[in-house]
PALUM-311223 format. One record per residue (C-alpha): residue number from 1; residue in one letter; x, y, z. Coordinates in steps of 0.5 Angstrom, whole numbers, plus 500, padded with zeros to 3 digits. Each point is the difference from the previous one (the first is absolute). Layout:
N
{resi = NUM, resn = A, east = X, north = Y, up = Z} .
...
***
This chain:
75
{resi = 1, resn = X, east = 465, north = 522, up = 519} .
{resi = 2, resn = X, east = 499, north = 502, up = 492} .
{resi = 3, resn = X, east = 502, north = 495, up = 495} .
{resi = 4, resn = X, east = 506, north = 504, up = 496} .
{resi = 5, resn = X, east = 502, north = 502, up = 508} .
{resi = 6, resn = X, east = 502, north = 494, up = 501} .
{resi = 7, resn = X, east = 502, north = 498, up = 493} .
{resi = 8, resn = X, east = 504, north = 507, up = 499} .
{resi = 9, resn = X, east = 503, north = 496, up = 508} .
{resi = 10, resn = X, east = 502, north = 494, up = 498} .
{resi = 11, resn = X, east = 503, north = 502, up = 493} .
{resi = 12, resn = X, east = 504, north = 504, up = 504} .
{resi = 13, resn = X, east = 503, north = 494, up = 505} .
{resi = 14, resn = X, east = 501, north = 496, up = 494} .
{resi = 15, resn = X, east = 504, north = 505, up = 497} .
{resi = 16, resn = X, east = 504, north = 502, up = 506} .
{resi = 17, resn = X, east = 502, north = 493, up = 501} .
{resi = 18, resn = X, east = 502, north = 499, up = 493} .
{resi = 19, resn = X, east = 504, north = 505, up = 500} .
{resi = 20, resn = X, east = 503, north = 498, up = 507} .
{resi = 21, resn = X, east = 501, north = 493, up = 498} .
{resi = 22, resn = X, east = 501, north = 500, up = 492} .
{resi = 23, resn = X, east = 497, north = 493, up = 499} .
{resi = 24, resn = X, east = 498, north = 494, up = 504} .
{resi = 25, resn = X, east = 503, north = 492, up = 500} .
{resi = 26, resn = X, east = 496, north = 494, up = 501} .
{resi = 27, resn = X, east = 502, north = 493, up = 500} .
{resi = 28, resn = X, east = 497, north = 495, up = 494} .
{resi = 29, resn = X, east = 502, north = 491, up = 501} .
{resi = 30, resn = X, east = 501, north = 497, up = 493} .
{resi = 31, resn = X, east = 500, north = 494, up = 499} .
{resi = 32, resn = X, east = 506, north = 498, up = 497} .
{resi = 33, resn = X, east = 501, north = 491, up = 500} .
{resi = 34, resn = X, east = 493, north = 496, up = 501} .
{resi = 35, resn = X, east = 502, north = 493, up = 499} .
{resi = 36, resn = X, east = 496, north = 495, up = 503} .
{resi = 37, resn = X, east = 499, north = 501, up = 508} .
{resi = 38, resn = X, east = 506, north = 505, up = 499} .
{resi = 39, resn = X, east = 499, north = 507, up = 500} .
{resi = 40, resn = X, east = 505, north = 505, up = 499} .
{resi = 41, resn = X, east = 498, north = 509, up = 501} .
{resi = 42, resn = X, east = 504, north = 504, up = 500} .
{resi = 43, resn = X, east = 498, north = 508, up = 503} .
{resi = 44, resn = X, east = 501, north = 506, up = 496} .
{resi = 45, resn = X, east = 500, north = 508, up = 502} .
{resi = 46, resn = X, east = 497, north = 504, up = 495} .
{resi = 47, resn = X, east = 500, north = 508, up = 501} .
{resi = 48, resn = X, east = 495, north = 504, up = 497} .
{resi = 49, resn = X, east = 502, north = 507, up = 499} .
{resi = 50, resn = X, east = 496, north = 507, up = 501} .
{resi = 51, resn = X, east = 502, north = 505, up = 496} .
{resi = 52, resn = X, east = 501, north = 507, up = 504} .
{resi = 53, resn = X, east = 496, north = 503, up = 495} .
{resi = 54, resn = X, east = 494, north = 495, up = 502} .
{resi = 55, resn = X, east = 501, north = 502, up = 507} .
{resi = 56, resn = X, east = 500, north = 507, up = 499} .
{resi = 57, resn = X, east = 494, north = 501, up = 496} .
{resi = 58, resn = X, east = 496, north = 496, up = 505} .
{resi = 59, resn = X, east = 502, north = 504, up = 505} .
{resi = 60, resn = X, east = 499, north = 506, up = 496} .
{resi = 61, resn = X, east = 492, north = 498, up = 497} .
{resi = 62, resn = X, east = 500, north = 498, up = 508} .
{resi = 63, resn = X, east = 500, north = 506, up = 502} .
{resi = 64, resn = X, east = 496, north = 504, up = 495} .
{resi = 65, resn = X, east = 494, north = 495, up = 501} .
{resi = 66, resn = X, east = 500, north = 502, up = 508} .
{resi = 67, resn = X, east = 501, north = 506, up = 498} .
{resi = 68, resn = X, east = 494, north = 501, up = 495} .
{resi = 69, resn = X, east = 496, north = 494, up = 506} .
{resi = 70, resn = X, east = 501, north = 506, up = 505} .
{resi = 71, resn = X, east = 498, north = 506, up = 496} .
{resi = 72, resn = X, east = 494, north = 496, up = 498} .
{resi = 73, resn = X, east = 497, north = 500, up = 507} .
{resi = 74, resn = X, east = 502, north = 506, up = 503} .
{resi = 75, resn = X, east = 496, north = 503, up = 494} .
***
């Protein structure tokens, strides 16, 4: 498979994914007290969030790349 194929594939599951999902969260420990022999965390939710326009182009780049990756081969 031709390298700008499956970049052009790729860019198009990531940019239906941020357009499916709009974001992601993930789940950090901090450490809140540390005194001694005690240890005190506290778990925190960050969200980051995609842009719909980010996801948009990707799937619009995407899909020109295997567009141009396929008209490539067959001429």
């Amino acid at each position: 498979m031709k390298p700008i194929l499956f970049i052009g594939l790729l860019l198009i599951a990531c940019g239906v994914l941020a357009l499916a999902y709009q974001g992601f969260s993930f789940i950090t420990n901090d450490r809140v007290l540390d005194a001694g022999p005690v240890h005190v965390t506290a778990a925190r939710e960050h969200f980051v969030w995609i842009p719909p326009l980010l996801g948009g182009a990707a799937l619009v780049v995407g899909t020109a790349m295997v567009a141009l990756g396929l008209r490539k081969s067959s001429a």
